[in-house]
LUMKERO-285897 format. One record per residue (C-alpha): residue number from 1; y, z, x. Coordinates in Angstrom, 1 decimal. Last residue first. Example, Ala and Ser with C-alpha at 12.3 -4.5 7.8 and 13.67 -1.06 7.14 Angstrom:
BEGIN
<r><num>2</num><yy>-1.1</yy><zz>7.1</zz><xx>13.7</xx></r>
<r><num>1</num><yy>-4.5</yy><zz>7.8</zz><xx>12.3</xx></r>
***
This chain:
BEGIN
<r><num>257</num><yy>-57.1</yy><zz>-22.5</zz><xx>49.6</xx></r>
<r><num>256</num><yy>-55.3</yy><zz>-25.6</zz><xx>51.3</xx></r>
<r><num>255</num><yy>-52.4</yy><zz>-27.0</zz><xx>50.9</xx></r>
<r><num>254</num><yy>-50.5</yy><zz>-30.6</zz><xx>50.2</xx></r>
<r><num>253</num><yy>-46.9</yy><zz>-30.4</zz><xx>49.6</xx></r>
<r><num>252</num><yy>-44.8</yy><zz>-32.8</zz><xx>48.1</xx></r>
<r><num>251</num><yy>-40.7</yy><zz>-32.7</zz><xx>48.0</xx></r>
<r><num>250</num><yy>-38.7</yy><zz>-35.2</zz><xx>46.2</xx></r>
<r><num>249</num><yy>-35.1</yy><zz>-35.5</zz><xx>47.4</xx></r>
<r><num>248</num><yy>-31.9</yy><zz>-37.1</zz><xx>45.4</xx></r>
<r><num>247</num><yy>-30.9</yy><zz>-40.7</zz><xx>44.6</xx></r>
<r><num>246</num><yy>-28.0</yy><zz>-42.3</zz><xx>43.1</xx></r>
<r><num>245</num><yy>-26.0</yy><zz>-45.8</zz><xx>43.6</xx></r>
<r><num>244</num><yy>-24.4</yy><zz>-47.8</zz><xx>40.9</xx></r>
<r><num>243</num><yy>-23.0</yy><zz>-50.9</zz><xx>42.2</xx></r>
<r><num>242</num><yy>-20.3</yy><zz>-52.4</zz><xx>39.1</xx></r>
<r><num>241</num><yy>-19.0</yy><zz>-50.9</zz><xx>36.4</xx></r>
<r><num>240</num><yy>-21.7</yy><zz>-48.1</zz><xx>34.5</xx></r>
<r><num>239</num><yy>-20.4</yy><zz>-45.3</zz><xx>36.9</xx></r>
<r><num>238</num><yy>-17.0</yy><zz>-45.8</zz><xx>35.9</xx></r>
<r><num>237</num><yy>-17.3</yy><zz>-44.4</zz><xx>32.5</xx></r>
<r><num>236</num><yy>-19.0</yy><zz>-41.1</zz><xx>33.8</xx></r>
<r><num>235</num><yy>-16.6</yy><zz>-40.4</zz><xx>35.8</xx></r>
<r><num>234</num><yy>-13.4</yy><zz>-41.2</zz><xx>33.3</xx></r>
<r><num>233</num><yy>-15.0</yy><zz>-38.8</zz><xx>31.0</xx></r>
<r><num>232</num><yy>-15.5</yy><zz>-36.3</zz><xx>33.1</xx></r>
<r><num>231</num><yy>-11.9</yy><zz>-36.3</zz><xx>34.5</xx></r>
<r><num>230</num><yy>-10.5</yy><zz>-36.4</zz><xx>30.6</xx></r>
<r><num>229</num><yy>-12.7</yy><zz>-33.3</zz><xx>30.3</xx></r>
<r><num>228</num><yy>-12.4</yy><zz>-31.3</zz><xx>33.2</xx></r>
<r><num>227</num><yy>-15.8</yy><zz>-30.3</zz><xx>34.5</xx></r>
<r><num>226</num><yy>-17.3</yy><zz>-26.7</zz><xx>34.8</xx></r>
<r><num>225</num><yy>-15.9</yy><zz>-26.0</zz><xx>31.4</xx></r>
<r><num>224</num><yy>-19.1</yy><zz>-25.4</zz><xx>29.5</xx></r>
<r><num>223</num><yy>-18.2</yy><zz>-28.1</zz><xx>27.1</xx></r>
<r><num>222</num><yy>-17.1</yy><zz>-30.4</zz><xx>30.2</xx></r>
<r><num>221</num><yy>-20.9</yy><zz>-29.5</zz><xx>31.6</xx></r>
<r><num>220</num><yy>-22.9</yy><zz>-30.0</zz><xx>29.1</xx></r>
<r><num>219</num><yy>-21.4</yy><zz>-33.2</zz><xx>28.4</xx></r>
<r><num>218</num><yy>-21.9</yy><zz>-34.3</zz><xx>31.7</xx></r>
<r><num>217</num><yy>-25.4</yy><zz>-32.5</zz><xx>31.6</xx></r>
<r><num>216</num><yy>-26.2</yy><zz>-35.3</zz><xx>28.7</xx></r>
<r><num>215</num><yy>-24.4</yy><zz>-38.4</zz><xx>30.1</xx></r>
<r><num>214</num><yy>-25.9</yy><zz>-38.1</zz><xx>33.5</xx></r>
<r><num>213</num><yy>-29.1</yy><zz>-37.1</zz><xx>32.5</xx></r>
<r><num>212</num><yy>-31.2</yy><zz>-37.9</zz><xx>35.9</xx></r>
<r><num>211</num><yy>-33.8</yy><zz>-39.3</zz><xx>34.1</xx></r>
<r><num>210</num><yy>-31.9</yy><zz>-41.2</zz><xx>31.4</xx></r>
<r><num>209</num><yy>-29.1</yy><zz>-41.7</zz><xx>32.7</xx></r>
<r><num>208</num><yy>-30.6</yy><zz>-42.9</zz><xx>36.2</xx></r>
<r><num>207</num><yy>-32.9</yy><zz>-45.9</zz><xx>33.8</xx></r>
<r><num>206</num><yy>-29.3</yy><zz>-46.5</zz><xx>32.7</xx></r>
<r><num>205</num><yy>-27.5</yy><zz>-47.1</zz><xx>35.8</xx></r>
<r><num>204</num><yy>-29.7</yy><zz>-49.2</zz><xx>37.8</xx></r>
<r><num>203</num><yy>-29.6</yy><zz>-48.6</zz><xx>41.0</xx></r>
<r><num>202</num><yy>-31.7</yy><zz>-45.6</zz><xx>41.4</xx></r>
<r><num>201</num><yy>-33.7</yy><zz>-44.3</zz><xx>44.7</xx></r>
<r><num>200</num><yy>-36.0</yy><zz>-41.5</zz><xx>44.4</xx></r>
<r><num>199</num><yy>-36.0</yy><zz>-39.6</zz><xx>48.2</xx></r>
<r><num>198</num><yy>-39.5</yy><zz>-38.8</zz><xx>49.6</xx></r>
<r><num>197</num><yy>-40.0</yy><zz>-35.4</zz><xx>51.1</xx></r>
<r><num>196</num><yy>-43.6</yy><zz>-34.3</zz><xx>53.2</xx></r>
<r><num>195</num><yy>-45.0</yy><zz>-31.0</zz><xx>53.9</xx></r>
<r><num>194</num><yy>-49.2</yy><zz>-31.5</zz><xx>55.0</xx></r>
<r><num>193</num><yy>-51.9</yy><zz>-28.9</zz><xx>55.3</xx></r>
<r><num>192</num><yy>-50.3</yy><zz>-25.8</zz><xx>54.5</xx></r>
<r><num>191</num><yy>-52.5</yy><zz>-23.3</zz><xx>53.8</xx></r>
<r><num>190</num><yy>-52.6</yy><zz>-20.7</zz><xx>50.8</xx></r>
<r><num>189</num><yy>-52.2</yy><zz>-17.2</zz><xx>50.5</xx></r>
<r><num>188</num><yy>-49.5</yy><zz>-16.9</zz><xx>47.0</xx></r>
<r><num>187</num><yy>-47.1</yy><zz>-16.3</zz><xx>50.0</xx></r>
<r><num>186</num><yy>-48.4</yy><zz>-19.5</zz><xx>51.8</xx></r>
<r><num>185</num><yy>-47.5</yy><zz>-21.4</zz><xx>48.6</xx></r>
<r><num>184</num><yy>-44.5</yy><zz>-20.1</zz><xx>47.9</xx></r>
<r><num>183</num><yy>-43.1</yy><zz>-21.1</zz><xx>52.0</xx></r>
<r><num>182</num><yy>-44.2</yy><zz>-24.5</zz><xx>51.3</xx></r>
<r><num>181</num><yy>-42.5</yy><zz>-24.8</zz><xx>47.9</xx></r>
<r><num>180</num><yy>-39.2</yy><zz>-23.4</zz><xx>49.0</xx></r>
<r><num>179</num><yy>-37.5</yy><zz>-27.0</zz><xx>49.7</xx></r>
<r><num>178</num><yy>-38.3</yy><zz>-28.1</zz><xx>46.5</xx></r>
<r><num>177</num><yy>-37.6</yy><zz>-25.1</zz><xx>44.2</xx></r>
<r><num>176</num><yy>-33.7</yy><zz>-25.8</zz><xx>44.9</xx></r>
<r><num>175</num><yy>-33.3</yy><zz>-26.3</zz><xx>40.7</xx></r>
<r><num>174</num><yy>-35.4</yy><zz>-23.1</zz><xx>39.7</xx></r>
<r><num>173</num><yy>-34.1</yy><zz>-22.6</zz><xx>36.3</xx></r>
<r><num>172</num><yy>-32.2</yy><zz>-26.8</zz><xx>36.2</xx></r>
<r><num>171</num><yy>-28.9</yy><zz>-27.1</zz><xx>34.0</xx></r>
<r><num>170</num><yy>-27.0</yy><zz>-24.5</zz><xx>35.1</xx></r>
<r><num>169</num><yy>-26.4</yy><zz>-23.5</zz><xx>39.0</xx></r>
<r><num>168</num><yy>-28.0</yy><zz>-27.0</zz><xx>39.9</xx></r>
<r><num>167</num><yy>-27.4</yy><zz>-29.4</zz><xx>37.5</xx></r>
<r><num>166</num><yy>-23.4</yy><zz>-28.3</zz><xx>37.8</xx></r>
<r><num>165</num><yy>-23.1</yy><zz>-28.3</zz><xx>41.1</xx></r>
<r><num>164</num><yy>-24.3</yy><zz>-31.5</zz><xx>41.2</xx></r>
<r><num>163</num><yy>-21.9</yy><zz>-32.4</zz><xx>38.3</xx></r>
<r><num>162</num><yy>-19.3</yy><zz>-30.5</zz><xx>40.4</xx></r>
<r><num>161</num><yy>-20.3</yy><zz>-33.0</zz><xx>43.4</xx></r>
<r><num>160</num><yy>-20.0</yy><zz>-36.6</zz><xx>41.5</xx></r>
<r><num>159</num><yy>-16.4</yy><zz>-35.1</zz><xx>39.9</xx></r>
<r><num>158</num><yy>-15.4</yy><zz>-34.2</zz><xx>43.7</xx></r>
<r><num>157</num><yy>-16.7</yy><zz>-37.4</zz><xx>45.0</xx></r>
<r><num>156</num><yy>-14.4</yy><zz>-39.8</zz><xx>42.1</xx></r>
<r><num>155</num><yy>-14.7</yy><zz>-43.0</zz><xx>43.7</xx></r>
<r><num>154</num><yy>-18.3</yy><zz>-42.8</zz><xx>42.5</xx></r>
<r><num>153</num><yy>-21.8</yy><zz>-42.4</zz><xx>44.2</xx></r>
<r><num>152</num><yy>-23.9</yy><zz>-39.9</zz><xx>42.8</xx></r>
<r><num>151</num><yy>-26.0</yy><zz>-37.8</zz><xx>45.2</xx></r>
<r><num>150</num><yy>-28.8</yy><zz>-35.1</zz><xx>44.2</xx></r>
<r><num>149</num><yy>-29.7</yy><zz>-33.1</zz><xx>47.2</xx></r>
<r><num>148</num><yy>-28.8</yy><zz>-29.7</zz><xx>45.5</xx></r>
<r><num>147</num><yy>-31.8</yy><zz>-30.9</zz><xx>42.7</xx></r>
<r><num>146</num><yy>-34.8</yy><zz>-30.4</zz><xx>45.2</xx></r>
<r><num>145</num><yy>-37.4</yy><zz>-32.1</zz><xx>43.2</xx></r>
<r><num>144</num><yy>-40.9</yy><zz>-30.8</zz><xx>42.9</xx></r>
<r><num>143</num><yy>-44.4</yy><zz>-31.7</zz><xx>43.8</xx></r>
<r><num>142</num><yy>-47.4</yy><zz>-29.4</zz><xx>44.4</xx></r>
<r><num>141</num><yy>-50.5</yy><zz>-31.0</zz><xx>45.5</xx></r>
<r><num>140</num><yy>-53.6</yy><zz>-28.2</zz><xx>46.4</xx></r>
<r><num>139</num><yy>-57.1</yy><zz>-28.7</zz><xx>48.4</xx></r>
<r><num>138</num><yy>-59.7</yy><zz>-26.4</zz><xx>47.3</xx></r>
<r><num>137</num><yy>-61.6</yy><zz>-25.2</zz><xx>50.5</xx></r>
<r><num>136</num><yy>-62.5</yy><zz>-21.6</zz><xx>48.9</xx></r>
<r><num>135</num><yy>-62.2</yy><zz>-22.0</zz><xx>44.9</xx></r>
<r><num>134</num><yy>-59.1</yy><zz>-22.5</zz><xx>42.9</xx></r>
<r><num>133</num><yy>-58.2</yy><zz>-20.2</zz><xx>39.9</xx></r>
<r><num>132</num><yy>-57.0</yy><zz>-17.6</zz><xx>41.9</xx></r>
<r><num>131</num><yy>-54.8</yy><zz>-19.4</zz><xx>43.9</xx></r>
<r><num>130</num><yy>-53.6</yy><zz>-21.5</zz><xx>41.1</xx></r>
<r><num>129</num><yy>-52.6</yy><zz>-18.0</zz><xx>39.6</xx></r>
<r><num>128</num><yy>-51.3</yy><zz>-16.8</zz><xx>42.8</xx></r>
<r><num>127</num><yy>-48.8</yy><zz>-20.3</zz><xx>42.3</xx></r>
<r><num>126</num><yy>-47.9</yy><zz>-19.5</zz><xx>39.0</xx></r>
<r><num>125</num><yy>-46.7</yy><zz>-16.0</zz><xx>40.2</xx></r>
<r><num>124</num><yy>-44.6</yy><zz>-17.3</zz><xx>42.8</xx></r>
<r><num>123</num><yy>-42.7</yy><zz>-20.4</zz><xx>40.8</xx></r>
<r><num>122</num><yy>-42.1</yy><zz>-17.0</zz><xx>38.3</xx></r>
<r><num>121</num><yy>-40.2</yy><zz>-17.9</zz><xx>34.5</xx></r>
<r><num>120</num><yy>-41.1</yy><zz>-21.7</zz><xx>35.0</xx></r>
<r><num>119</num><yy>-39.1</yy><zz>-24.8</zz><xx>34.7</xx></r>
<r><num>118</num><yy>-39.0</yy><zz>-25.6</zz><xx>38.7</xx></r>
<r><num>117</num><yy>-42.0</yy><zz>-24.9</zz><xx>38.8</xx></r>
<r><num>116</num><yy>-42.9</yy><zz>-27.5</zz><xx>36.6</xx></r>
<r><num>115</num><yy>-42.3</yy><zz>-31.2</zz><xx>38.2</xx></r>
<r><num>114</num><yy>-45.9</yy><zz>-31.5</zz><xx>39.1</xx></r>
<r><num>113</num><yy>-48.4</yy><zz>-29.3</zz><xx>40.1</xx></r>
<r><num>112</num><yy>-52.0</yy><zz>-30.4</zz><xx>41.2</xx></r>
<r><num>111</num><yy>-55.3</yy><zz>-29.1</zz><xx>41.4</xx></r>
<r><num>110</num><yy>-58.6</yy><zz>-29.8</zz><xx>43.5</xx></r>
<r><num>109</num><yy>-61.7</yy><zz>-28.6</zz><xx>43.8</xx></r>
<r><num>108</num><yy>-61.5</yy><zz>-25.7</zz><xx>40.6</xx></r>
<r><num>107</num><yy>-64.0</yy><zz>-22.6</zz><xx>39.9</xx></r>
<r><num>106</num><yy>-63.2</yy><zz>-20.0</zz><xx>41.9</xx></r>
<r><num>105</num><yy>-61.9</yy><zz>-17.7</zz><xx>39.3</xx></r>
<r><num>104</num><yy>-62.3</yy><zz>-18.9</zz><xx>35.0</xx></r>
<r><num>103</num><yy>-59.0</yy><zz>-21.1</zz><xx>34.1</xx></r>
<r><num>102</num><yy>-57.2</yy><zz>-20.5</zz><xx>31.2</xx></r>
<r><num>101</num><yy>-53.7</yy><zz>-20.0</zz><xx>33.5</xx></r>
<r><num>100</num><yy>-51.9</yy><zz>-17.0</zz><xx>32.8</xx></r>
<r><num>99</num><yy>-48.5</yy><zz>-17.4</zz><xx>34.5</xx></r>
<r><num>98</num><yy>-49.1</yy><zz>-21.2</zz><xx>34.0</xx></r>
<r><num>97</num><yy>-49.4</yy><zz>-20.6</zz><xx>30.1</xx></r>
<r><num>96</num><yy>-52.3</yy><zz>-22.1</zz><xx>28.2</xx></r>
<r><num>95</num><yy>-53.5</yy><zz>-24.1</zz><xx>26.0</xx></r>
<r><num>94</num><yy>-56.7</yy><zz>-26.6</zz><xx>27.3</xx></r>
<r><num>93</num><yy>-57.5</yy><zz>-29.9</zz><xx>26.9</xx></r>
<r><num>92</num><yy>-61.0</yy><zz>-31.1</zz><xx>28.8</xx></r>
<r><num>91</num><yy>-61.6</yy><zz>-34.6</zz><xx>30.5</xx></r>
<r><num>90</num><yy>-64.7</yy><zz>-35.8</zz><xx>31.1</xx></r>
<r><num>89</num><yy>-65.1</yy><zz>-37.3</zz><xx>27.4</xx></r>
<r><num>88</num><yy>-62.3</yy><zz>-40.1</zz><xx>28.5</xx></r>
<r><num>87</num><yy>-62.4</yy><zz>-42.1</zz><xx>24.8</xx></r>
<r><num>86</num><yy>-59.5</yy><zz>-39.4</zz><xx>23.5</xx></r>
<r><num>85</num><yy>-57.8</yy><zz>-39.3</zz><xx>27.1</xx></r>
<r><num>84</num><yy>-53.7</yy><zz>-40.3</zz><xx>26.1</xx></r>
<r><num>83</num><yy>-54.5</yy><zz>-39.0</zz><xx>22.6</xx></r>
<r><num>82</num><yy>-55.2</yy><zz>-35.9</zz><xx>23.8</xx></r>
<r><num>81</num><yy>-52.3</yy><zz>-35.8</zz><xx>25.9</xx></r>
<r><num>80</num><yy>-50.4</yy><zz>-36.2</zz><xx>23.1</xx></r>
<r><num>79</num><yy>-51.6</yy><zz>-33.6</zz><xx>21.2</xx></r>
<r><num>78</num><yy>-51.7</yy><zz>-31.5</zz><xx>24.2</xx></r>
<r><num>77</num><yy>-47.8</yy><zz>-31.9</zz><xx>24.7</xx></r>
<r><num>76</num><yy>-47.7</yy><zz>-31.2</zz><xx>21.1</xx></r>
<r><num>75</num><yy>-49.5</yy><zz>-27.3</zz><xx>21.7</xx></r>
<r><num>74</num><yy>-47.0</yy><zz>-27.0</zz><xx>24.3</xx></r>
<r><num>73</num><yy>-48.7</yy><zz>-24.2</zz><xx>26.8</xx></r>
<r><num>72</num><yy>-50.3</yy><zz>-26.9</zz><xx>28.8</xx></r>
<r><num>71</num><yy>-53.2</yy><zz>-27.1</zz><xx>30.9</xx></r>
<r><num>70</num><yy>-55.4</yy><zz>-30.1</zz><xx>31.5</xx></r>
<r><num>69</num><yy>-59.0</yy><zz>-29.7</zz><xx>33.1</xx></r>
<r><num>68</num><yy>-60.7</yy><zz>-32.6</zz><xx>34.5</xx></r>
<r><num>67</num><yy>-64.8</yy><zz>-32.8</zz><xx>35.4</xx></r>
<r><num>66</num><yy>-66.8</yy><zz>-34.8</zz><xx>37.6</xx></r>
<r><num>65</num><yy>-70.1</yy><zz>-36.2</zz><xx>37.1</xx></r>
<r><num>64</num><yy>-68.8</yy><zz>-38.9</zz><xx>35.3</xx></r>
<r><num>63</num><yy>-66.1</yy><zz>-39.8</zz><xx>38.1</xx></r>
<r><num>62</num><yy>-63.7</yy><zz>-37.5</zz><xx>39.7</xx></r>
<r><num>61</num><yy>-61.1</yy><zz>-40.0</zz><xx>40.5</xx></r>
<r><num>60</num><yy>-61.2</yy><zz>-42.0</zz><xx>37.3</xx></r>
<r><num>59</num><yy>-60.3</yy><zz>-38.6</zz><xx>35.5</xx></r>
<r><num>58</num><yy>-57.6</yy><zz>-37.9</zz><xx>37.7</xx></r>
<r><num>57</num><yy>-56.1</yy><zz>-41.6</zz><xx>37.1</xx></r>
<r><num>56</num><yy>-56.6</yy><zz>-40.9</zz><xx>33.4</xx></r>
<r><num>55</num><yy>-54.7</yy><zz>-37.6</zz><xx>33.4</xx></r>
<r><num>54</num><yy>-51.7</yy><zz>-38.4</zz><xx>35.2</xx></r>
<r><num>53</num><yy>-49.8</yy><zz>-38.8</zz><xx>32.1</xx></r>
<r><num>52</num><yy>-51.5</yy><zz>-36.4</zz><xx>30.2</xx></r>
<r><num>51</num><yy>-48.6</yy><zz>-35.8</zz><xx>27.2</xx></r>
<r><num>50</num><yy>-47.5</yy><zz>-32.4</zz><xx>29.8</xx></r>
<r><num>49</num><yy>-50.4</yy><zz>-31.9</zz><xx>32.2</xx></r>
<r><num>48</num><yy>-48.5</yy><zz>-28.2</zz><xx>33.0</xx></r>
<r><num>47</num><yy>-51.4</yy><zz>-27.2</zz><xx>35.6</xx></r>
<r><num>46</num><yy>-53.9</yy><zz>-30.3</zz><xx>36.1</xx></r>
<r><num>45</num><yy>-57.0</yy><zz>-29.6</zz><xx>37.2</xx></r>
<r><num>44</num><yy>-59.5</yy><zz>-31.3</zz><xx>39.0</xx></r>
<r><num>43</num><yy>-63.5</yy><zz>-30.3</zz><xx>39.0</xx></r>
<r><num>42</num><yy>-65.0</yy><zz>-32.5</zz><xx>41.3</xx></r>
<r><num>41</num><yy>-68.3</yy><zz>-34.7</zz><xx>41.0</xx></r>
<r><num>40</num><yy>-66.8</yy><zz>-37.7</zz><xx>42.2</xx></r>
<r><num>39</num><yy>-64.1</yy><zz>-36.8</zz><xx>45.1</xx></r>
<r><num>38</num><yy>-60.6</yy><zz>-36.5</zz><xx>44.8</xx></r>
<r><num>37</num><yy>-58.6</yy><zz>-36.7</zz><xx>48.2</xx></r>
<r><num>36</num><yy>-55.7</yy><zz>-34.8</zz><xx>47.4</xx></r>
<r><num>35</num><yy>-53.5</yy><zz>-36.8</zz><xx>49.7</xx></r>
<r><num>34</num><yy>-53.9</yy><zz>-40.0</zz><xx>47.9</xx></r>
<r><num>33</num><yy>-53.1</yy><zz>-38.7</zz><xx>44.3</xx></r>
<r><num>32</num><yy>-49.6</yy><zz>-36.9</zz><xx>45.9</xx></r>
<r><num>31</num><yy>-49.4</yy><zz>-40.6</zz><xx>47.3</xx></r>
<r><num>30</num><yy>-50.0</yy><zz>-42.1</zz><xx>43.7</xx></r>
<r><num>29</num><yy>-47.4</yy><zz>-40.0</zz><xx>41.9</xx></r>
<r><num>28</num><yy>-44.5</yy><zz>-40.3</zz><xx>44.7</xx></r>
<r><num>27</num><yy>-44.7</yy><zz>-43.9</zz><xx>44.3</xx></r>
<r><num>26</num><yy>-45.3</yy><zz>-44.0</zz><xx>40.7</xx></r>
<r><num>25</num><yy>-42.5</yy><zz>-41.8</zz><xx>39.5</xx></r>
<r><num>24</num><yy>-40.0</yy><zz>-43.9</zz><xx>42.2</xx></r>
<r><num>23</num><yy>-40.8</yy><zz>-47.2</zz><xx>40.5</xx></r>
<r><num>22</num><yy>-40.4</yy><zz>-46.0</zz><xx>36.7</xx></r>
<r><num>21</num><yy>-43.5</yy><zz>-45.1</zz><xx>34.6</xx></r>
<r><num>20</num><yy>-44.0</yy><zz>-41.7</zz><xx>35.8</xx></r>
<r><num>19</num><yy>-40.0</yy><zz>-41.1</zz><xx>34.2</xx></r>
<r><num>18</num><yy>-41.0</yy><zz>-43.1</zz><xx>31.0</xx></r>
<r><num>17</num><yy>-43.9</yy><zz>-40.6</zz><xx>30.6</xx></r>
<r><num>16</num><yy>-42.2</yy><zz>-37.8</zz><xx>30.5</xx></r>
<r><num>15</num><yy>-38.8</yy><zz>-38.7</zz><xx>29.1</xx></r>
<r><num>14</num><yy>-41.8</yy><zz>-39.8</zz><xx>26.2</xx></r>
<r><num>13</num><yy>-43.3</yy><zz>-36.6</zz><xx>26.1</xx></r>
<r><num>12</num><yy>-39.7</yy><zz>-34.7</zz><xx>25.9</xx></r>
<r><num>11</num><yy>-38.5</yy><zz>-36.7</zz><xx>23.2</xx></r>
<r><num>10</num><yy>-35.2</yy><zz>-38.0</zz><xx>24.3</xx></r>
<r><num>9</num><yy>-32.5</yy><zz>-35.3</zz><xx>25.5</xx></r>
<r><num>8</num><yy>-29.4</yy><zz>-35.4</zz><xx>23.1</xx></r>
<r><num>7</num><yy>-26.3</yy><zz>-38.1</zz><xx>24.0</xx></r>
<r><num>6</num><yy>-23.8</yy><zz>-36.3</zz><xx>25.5</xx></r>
<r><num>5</num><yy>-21.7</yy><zz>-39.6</zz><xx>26.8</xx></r>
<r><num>4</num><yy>-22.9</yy><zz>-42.7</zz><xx>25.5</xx></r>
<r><num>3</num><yy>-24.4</yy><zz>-45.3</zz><xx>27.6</xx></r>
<r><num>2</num><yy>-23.0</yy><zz>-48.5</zz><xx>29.6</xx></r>
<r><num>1</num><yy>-24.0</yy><zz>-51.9</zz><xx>30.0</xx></r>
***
């Protein structure tokens, strides 16, 4: 079955959520959950908690004497996030901007970022925010993809490469922010407990157009002129016949305040 070529981005809150819901979201999802070792009683926050997709497993982790704090500067992203936790009364919504975060000093256990550095104005500046916002022995999860390791296999490797190219010199702000993530953190003064990079497999074409956005960013790209048209065309065509193969590196990092 194949898709259309330059079909607009879906809703962001449900790419959101339909990306957690596939089998690489919740494998990389519940060992960045593992790691931070939530205890009951702990405030957790969640910087960029989007429509709260990870909210209710947070809010499970911290119990009734804990507390949850989702930030988001998308006033609909909290809308549906408050939704998400509307019977959870331990969780608390909250507007904000990562480079300002609406957090009082000191006063977090654990926090997590997800898949939004790499969207930000300032990765570095976020992370001195969480820094500030995070109390002595906090432990950290940051996630992020590394978007230069994104493979596509097609006949056509120089077409599969210029759309990497392409994802990562256009599409994507801070599209290597994966592989800097370590060295951020210690910058913003934290400690690196733990560096690890799991690689999102996809074999089935259309779940990978609509994460990845193969048909979108093709377009994008052939308007843009960083892919021939004809040549672009014919890529993205083939990769619906047959095997479909594409994967690119996820990296986690687990520090310490």
């Amino acid at each position: 079955m194949s898709s259309t070529l330059g079909v607009p981005r879906p809703d962001q809150a449900v790419y959101m959520l339909r990306a957690a819901a596939g089998d690489a979201g919740r494998a990389y999802k519940q060992q960045l959950l593992d790691l931070l070792d939530i205890q009951a009683g702990q405030t957790a926050l969640d910087v960029g908690c989007g429509p709260g997709t990870d909210l209710p497993a947070l809010a499970e982790c911290v119990g009734d004497s804990g507390t949850v704090i989702g930030v988001d500067r998308d006033p609909a992203m909290l809308a549906r996030a408050r939704e998400r936790t509307n019977d959870l009364h331990r969780v608390e919504l909250r507007e904000g901007d990562v480079h300002a975060l609406p957090i009082d000093p000191g006063t977090v256990d654990r926090a997590k970022i997800d898949r939004v550095l790499m969207h930000v104005t300032e990765p570095a500046d976020a992370l001195t925010q969480l820094h500030h916002a995070t109390r002595p022995g906090a432990r950290v999860g940051l996630a992020e993809p590394d978007w230069d390791t994104l493979i596509v296999d097609s006949d056509d490797l120089e077409a599969s490469r210029a759309f990497t190219r392409y994802t990562t010199t256009k599409a994507v702000r801070h599209a290597t922010i994966g592989r800097s993530l370590a060295r951020l953190a210690e910058q913003a003064g934290f400690r690196i407990e733990a560096v690890l990079a799991t690689t999102p497999v996809f074999r089935d074409f259309q779940e990978a157009d609509h994460t990845l956005g193969l048909g979108r960013n093709t377009q994008k790209a052939i308007n843009e002129g960083c892919i021939d048209r004809d040549r672009g065309h014919r890529w993205f065509a083939g990769l619906s016949q047959g095997s479909f193969y594409a994967s690119f590196s996820l990296v986690s990092v687990i520090c310490l305040r």
